[in-house]
C-alpha positions in Angstrom: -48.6 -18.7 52.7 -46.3 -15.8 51.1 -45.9 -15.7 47.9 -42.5 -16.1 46.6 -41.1 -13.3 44.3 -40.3 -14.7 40.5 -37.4 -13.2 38.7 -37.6 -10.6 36.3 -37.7 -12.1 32.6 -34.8 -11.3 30.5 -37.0 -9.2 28.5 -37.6 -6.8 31.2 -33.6 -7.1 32.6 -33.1 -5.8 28.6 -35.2 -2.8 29.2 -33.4 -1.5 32.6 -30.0 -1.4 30.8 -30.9 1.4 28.9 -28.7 2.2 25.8 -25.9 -1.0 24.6 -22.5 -0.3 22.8 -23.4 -1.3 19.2 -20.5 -3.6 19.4 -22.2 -5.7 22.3 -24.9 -6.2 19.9 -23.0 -7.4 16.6 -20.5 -9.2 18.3 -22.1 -12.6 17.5 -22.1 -11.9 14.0 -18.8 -10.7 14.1 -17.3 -13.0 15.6 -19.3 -16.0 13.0 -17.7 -13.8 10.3 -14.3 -13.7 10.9 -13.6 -17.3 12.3 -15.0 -18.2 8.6 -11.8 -16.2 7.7 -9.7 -18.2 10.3 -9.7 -14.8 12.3 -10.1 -16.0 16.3 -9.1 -12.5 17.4 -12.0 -10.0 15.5 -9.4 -7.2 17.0 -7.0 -8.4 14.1 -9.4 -7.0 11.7 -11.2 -4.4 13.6 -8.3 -2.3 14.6 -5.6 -3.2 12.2 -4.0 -0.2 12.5 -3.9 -0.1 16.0 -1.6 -3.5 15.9 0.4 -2.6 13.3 1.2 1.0 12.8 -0.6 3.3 10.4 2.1 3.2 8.3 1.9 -1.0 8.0 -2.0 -0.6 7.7 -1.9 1.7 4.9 -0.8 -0.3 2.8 -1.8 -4.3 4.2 -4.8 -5.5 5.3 -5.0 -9.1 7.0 -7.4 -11.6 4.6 -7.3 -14.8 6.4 -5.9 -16.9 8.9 -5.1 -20.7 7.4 -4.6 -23.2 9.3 -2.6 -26.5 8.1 -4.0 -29.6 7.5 -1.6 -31.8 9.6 -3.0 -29.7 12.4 0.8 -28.7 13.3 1.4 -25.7 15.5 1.1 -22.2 13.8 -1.4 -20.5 11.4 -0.6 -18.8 8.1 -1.8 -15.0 7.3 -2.6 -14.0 4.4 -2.1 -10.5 4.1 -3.2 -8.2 0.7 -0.5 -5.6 0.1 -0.2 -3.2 -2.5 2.3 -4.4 -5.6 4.6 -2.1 -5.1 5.3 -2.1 -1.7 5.6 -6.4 -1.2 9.5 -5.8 -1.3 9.6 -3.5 1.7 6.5 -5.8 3.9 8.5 -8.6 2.9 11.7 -7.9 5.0 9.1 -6.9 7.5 7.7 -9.6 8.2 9.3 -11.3 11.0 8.1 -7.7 13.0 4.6 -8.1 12.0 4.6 -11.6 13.1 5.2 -10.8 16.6 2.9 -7.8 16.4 0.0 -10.1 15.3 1.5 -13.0 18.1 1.1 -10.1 20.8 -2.6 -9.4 20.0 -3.6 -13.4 20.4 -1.2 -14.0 23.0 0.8 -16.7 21.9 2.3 -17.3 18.5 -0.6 -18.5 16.8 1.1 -17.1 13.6 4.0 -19.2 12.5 3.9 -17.6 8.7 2.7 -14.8 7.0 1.8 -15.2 3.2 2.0 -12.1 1.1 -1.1 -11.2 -1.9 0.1 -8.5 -4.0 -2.4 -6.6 -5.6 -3.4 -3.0 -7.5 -4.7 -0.2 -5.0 -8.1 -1.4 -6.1 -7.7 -4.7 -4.3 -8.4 -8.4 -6.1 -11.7 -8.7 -4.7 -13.6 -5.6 -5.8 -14.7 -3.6 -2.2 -12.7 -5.4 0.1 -9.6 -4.0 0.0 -9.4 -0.1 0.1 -6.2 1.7 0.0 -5.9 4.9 0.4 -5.5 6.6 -2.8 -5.5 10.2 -4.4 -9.1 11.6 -4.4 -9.9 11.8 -7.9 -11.5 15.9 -8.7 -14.8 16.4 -9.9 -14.9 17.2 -12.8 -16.2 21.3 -13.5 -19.4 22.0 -13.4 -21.3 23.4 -16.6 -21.2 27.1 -16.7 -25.1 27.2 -17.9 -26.2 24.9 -15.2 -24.4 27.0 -12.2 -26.1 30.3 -13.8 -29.2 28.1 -14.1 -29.3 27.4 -10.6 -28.2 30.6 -9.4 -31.6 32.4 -11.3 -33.6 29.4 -9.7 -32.6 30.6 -6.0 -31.9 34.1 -6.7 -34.9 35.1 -4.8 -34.3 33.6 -1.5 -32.5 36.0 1.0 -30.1 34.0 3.3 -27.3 33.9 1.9 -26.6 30.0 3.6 -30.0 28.8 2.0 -29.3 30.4 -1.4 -26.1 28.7 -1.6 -27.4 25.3 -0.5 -30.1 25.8 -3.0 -27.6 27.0 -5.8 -26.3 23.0 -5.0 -29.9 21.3 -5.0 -30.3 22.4 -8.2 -27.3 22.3 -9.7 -27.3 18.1 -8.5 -31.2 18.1 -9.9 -30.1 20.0 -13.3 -27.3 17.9 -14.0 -29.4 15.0 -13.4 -31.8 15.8 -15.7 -28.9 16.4 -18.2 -27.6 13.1 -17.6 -31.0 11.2 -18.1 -31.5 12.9 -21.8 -28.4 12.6 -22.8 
């Protein structure tokens, strides 16, 4: 009697793949996370800017999807939008519906609802506008001549510098901490 050949385990199917796109992977958790927003499409969130414009997405960023309670047709987003520029999204709106319509495929969207809100966003870390990168401030004079004795003695030039940095972050720390 022949034996009968048993099909690989999944396990071992896993291992002839080879490398996975990281988003095969997440796309579970992903996809839990944003229907808790309301989000069926994760591609509303994930390339924003893609279905609006960069100029839209530089200042908006979608927050939920609501859905009403009648359970009528249409879904309300909730977009954050910096304070000053609510006026101009406002009269906009009807163009970002359809842009939004066009990702799910049907007018899932019947309403968007506007959140105005400093560049820092309401909820600390979620929202992040692009704004002017703040300078750092000068470093002390001491410290930089300081570091440079420290890695005076080392003759690449490339490693001196990056050394001149090392310990010009280490010295300032140590400034920091005493005082």
């Amino acid at each position: 009697m022949a034996k009968t050949p048993t099909a690989p385990s999944p396990s071992a199917d896993h291992r002839r793949r080879g490398f996975e796109p990281a988003f095969s992977l997440m796309s579970g958790q992903l996809r839990a996370a944003g229907e808790a927003r309301g989000f069926a499409v994760a591609r509303l969130v994930t390339h924003w800017a893609e279905v609006v414009g960069e100029d839209l997405a530089r200042v908006t960023r979608p927050v939920k999807v609501s859905y009403g309670r009648e359970g009528g047709l249409g879904a309300t987003l909730t977009l954050l939008v910096q304070g000053a520029h609510a006026p101009l999204i406002d009269m906009q709106k009807e163009k970002l519906r359809q842009k939004v319509n066009a990702v799910y495929g049907y007018n899932a969207i019947s309403r968007i609802h506007l959140t105005q809100t400093a560049a820092s966003g309401f909820a600390e870390g979620q929202a992040q506008f692009t704004a002017a990168p703040k300078a750092p401030p000068p470093p002390d004079p001491a410290l930089v001549a300081q570091a440079a004795e420290t890695a005076s003695a080392v003759g690449d030039p490339g490693l001196r510098a990056a050394l001149e940095r090392l310990a010009q972050n280490v010295l300032s720390r140590r400034k920091a901490e005493r005082g």
